[in-house]
N, C-alpha and C positions, 0 to 999 in steps of 0.2 A: 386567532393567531395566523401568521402567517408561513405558509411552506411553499419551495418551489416541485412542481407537479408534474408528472409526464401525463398526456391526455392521450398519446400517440406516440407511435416511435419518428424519429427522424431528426433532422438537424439540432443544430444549439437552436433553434428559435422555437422548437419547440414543448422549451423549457417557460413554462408560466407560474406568476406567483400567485396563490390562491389562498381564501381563507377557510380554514378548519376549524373546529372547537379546539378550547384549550384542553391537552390532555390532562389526566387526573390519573393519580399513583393508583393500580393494581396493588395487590397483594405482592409482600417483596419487592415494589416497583418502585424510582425515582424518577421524578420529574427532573429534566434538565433544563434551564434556560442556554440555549446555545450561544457560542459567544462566534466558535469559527467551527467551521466543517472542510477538512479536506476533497478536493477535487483529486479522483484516480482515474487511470484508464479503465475500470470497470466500470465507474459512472458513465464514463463516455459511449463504449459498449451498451450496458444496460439503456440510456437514450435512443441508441439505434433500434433497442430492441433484441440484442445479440445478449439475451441471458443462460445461465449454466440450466440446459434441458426446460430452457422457456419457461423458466420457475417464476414468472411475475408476468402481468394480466394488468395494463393498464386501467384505469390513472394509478401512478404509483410516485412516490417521493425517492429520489436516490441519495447516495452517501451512507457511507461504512464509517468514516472517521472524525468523531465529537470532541471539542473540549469546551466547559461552560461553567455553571454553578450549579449543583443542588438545589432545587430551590423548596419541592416539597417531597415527604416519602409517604409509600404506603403502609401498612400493617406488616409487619414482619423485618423493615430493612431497617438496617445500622448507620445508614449515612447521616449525617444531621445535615438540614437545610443551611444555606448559606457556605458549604464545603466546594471550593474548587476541583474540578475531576473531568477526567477523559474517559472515552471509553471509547469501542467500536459496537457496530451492526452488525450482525454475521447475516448480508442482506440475502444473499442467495439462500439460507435458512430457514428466512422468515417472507423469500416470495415478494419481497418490496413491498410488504405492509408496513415498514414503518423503514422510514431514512432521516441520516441528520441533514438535510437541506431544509432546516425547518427554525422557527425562532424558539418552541421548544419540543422535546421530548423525552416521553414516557418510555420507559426502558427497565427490564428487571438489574437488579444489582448487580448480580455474576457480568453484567455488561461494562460495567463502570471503576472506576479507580479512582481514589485521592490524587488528587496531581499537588505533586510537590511544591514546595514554597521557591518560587525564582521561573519557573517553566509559564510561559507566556500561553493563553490559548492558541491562536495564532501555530507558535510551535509545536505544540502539542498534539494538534491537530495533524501533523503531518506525519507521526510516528505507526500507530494501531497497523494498520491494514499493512503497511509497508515492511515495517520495522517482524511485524510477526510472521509473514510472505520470510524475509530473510532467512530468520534465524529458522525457520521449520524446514526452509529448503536446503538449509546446510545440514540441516541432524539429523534428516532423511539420507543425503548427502553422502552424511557419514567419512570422511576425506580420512584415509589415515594419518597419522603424526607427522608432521612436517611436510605433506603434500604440495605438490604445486598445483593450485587451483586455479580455473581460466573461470572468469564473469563476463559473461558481454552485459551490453547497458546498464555501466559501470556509471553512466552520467545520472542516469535514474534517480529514484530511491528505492526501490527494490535494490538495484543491482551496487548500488552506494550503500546501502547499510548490510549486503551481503560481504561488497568490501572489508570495509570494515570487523565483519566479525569475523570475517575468515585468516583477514593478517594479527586480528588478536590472539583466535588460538594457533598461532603457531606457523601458520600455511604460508606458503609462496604464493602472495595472489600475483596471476597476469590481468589485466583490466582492459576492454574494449572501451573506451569513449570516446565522447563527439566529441568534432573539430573544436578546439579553442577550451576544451574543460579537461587537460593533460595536468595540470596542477593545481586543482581540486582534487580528482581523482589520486592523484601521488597520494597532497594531502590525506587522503583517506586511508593509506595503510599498503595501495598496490606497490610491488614490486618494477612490473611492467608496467608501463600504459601503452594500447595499441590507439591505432586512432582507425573511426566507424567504418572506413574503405579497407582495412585490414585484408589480405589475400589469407583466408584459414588455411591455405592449402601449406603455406613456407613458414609458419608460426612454431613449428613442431605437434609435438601432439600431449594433451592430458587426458590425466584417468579419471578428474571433477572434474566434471563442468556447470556451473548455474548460467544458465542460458535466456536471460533476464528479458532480452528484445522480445519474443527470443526469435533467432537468425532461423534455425531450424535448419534445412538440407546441407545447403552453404559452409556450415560448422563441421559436417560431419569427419572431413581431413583433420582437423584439431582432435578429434577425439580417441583417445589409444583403443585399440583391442583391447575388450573386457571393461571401457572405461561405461562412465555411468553421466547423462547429461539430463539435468531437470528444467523444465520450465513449469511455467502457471498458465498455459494454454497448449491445447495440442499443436505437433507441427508433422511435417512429412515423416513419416518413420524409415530410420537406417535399413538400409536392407540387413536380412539375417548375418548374411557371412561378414559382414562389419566386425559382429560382435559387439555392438552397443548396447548397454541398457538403454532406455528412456523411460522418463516417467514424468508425469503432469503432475503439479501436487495444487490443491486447494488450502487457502489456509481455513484454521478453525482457532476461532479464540479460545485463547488459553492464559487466564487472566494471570495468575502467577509468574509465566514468561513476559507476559506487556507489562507487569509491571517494575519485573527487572530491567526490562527496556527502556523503561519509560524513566527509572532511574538514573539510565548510564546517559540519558540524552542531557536530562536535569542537571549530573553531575558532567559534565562537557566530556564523557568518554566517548560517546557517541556525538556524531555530527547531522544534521539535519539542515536545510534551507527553503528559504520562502521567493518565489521567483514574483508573485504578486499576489496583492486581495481584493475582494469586490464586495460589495454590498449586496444581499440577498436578490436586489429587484435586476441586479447585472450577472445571474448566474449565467446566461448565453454566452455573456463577453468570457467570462472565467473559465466555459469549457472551449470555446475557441483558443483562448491562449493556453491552454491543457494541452491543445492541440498542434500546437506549432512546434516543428524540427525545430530543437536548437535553443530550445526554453531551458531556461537552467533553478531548477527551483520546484518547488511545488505552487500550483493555484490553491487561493483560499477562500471562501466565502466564510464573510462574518457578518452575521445575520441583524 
């Protein structure tokens, strides 16, 4: 079978496809035939070599986020072969012993979900890692009742499905996004939309902030005394007498939560998009365009 491989850190060219055995169901464990795997910035990262506490040791396969078929299980799992389903990696977890850039993989259950009848791989693929990043940074978050909440990289999917869930329960989002995606982002539920040149200094100030880019020093004028601003990677820290919180958060699958998730996208409560796909042997091309300001969408490999 075929996977794509890091031998080394460095460029998108140093993404190659290689062949592996086919894996075979573990105890508890599904075989997936992959149909699409999302492309995230932490792929792109993890390529350079920039992983959480250098937790992978090349060669290693990347990608967090699956959706494919069932095709065989091992002793102990409930899935029956032939079942449509997504799931994520928890890759920094497991150290990049196993990623979905691959045509298939072996994964225990707790990894996996039935994917609804109407939900496309493709789409589906672009939920897990993103959609569950969202909703743990807002319930970390914690915003009170009717808060006004500021997201920057609103254009994202992170900071787009943070949208989202934060004008659901109740909030005032303001929304940071790139130039020419002011009505997408409305679309998605904000209140405001800034555009990416935004001056933090004359925006006023909030007590949330989901800090998606994230901007880091820059933001700090937008954030009130006592407020609280998270991102998914460290940034320069406020000085004390700010009185900011900050806090980094990692996500951790949490299959009950993805799979409410993964409902409201199915059932069009949530919104998602595909900016392009590749075919397995053009993952370079797909982190490249991952990699371009101003992409509107997710990249996808469908293997």
């Amino acid at each position: 079978m075929r996977v794509v491989e890091v031998s080394e850190p460095g460029g998108p060219d140093v993404l190659q496809v290689v062949q592996r055995p086919e894996p075979q169901p573990g105890e508890g464990e599904v075989v997936v035939a992959v149909e699409a795997a999302g492309v995230n910035p932490t792929d792109l990262a993890a390529r350079q070599g920039m992983t959480v506490g250098d937790s992978a040791r090349p060669p290693y396969v990347l990608g967090w986020d699956f959706a494919g078929t069932a095709v065989s299980v091992g002793p102990g799992a409930q899935l029956r072969p032939g079942r449509p389903v997504v799931g994520m990696v928890p890759w920094y977890a497991e150290h990049g012993r196993v990623g979905a850039y691959a045509e298939r993989i072996a994964v225990p259950e707790s990894w996996v979900l039935p994917r609804p009848d109407g939900l496309g791989a493709v789409e589906a693929a672009t939920i897990p890692l993103n959609a569950l990043t969202a909703a743990q940074l807002l319930d970390l978050l914690a915003p009170p009742p009717g808060a006004d909440v500021l997201v920057t990289g609103a254009s994202g999917a992170v900071g787009g499905y943070a949208v989202q869930l934060a004008a659901q329960a109740g909030h005032r989002v303001t929304a940071v996004a790139g130039t020419g995606d002011e009505e997408w982002v409305r679309g998605l539920g904000a209140a405001v939309v800034l555009g990416r040149d935004t001056d933090y200094t004359s925006i006023g100030t909030f007590g949330s902030v989901v800090d998606a880019v994230p901007v880091g020093e820059a933001l700090f004028p937008a954030v009130a005394p006592g407020g609280t601003v998270l991102s998914t990677r460290p940034v320069t820290e406020a000085p004390a007498a700010a009185g900011i919180t900050q806090r980094v958060m990692l996500v951790e699958l949490d299959l009950p939560l993805l799979t409410r998730l993964v409902g409201e996208v199915a059932a069009g409560r949530l919104r998602t998009r595909v900016s392009s796909t590749f075919p397995l042997e053009r993952a370079a091309d797909a982190h490249r365009a991952a990699e371009e300001h101003g992409r509107r969408g997710k990249a996808v490999l469908e293997p």
